[in-house]
C-alpha positions in Angstrom: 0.0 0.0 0.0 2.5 2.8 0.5 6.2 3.4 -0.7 7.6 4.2 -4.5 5.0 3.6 -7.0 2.1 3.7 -4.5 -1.3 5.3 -5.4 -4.0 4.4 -3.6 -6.1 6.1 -0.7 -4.1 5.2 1.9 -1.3 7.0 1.0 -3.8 9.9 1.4 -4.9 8.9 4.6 -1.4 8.6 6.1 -0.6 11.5 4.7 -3.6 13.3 6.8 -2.7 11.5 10.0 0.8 12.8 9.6 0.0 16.0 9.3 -2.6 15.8 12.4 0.4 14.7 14.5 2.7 17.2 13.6 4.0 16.4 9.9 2.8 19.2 8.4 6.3 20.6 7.6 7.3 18.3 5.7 4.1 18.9 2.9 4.6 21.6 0.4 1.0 20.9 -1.1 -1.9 18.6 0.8 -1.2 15.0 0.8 -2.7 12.9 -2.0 -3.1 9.5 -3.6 0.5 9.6 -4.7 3.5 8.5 -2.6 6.0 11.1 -2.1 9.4 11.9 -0.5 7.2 13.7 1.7 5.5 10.8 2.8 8.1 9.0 3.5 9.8 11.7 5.3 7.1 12.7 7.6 6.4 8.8 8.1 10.0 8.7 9.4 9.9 11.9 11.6 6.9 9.6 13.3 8.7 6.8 13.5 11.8 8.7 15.3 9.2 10.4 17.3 8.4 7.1 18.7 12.1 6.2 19.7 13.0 4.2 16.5 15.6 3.5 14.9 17.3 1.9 11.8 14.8 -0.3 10.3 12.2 0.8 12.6 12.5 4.5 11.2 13.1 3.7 7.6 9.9 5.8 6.7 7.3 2.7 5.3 4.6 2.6 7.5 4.5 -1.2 8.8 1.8 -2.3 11.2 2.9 -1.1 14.4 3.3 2.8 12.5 -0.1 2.3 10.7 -1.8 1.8 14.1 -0.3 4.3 16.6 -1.4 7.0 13.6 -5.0 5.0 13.2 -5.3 5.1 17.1 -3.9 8.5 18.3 -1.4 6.6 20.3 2.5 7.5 20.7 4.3 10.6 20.7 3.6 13.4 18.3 6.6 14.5 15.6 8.0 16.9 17.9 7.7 14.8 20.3 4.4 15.7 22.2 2.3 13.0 23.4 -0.7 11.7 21.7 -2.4 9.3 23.7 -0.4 8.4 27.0 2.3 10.4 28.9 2.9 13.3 31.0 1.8 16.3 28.6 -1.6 14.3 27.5 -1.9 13.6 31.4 -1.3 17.3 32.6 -4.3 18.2 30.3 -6.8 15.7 30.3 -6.5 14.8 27.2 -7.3 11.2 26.1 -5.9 11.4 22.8 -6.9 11.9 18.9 -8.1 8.2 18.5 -10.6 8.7 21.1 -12.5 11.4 18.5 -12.5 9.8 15.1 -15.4 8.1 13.1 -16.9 5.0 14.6 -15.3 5.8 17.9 -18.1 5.6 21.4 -16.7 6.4 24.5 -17.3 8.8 27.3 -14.9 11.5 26.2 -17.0 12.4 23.1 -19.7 12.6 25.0 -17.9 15.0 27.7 -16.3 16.8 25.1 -20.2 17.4 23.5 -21.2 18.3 26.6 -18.8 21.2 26.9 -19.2 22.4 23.6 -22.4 23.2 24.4 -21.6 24.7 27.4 -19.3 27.1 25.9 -22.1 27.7 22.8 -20.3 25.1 20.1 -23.5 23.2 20.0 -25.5 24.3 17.8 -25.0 21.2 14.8 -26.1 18.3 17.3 -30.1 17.4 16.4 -30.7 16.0 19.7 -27.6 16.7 21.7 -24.3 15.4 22.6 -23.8 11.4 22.8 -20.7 9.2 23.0 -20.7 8.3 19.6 -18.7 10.5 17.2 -20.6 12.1 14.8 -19.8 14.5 11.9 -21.9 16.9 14.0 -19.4 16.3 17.0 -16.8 17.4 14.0 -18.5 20.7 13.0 -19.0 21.5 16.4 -15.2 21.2 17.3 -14.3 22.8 13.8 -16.6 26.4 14.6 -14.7 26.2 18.5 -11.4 26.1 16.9 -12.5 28.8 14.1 -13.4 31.1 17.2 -9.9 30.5 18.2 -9.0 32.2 15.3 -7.2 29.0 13.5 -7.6 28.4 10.0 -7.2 25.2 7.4 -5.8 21.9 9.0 -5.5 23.8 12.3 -9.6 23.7 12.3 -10.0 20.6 10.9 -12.8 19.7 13.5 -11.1 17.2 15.7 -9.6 18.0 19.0 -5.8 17.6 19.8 -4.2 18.7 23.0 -4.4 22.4 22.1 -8.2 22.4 21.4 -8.9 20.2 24.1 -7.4 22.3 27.3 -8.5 25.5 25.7 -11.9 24.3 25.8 -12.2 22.5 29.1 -9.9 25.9 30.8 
């Protein structure tokens, strides 16, 4: 699925975890179907995020890469935490792969809770659950808009940032 001569979407989809997780540097234009040097480097800069070396960071997403980006677990390039650790721990926050499509769990539904608290609630139909929903997305996207952010900084799903300046 991914590496020279790849073009499928899953190269697009790895591109837009990495991104999410701090690989945005590394993209001069959005990621897309096609493989790229920039895939590969950003899928490295993950993988040395994550303490890897040699093989381990050779910048081909294996299994154990393709999950920690699918799950919002490990350490963000640049070495904040996603999922576990101190920084996610100081804050609250449960991680990105709590908040993604299919996901249930109690912190969507504490993080719809206080979007409508704060007046970020106006897309759910019959209010916050612990399902994620694409009104749970919009939602997030207008809070981080009224933060002034802007493109893949408003994307509509909470990281660290958006999470403790909501809950502060």
């Amino acid at each position: 699925m991914f590496g020279p001569g790849s073009d499928n979407a899953y190269v697009t989809r790895l591109g837009e975890l990495l991104v999410a997780r701090g690989g945005k540097k590394f993209y001069t234009r959005g990621p897309g179907p096609k493989w790229g040097e920039a895939d590969r480097r950003a899928t490295e800069a993950f993988q040395l995020a994550q303490g890897w070396k040699g093989r381990g960071a050779d910048g081909l997403p294996g299994p154990q890469t393709w999950r920690l980006l699918m799950t919002g677990g490990g350490k963000d390039i640049g070495g904040s935490s996603g999922s576990g650790g101190p920084s996610a721990n100081a804050t609250g926050f449960p991680g990105r792969g709590s908040f993604r499509p299919g996901q249930s769990n109690a912190y969507v539904e504490k993080l719809g809770k206080q979007l409508v608290k704060r007046g970020f609630g106006k897309h759910y139909l019959s209010g916050p659950g612990p399902r994620w929903t694409e009104a749970d997305r919009r939602n997030v996207e207008a809070f981080q808009r009224a933060q002034g952010w802007r493109g893949a900084e408003a994307d509509g799903y909470p990281g660290p940032e958006t999470w403790r300046r909501l809950f502060r």
